[in-house]
N, C-alpha and C positions, 0 to 999 in steps of 0.2 A: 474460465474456471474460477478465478476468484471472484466473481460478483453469484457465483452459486455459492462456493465455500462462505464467502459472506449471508448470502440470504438463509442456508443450514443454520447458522451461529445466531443470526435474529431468531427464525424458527424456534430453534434449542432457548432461547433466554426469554420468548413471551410464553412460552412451550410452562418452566422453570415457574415465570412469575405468575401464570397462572395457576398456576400447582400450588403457591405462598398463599396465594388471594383465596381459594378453599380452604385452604388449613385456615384462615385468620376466618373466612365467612360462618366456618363450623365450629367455632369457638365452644359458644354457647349451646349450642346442641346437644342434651344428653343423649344417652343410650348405648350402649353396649356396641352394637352394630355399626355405630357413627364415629366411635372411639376407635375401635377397630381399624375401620377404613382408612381414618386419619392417621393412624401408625404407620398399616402397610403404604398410605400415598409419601407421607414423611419420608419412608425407609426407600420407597423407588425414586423418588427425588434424589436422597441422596445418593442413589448408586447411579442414575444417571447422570449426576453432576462429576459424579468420579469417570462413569467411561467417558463421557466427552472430553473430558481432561488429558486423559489418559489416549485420545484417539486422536485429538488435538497436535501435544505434542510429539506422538509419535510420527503425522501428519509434516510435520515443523521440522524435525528430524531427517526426515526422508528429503525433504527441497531439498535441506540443507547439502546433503549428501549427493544429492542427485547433480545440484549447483557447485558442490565440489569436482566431481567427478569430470563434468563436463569443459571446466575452465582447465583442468588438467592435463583433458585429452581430447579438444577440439577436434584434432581432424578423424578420432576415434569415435566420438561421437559422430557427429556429421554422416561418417560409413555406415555405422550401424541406422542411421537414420533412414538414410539412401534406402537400405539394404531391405528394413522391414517396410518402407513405402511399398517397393518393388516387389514384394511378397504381394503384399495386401493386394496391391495391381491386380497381379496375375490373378490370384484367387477371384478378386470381383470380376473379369474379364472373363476366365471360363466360367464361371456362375449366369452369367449376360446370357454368355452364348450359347450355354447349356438350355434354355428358357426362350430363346427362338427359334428352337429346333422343335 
């Protein structure tokens, strides 16, 4: 899960810099329609640099908590781990069998 989480965060930052590299290519370019577009690309840059941020740490938040949680209540965890395994089971198992009938 982290070398995806990592590869999203490359994505998001050549994502970002390519977004820079238009604003700076369209510098020179008059017109109306080209001004425009460079606002609203500007303006969605920046609100994507906010959610990611923003999705980031919440992201960072939750380990955290999750990593609290579990160092607290080992063998509570551990159970519920068991527990939803054993669900999953059975549901793929009657689903199997469901489909060679």
């Amino acid at each position: 899960m982290n070398k995806e989480t990592q590869a999203i965060s490359n994505d998001m930052c050549q994502l970002a810099d390519d977004a820079q590299a238009l604003l700076s290519a369209t510098v020179d370019v008059a017109g109306d329609k080209v001004a425009d577009a460079r606002k609203r690309l500007a303006a969605a840059l920046e609100r994507g640099k906010a959610i990611y941020g923003r999705a980031r740490d919440k992201a960072i938040q939750g380990a955290k908590a999750a990593d609290e949680a579990v160092h607290e209540h080992p063998y509570q965890a551990i159970a519920i781990g068991v527990g939803v395994g054993a669900v999953i089971g059975y549901l793929l198992a009657r689903r199997c069998c469901r489909h060679r009938d």
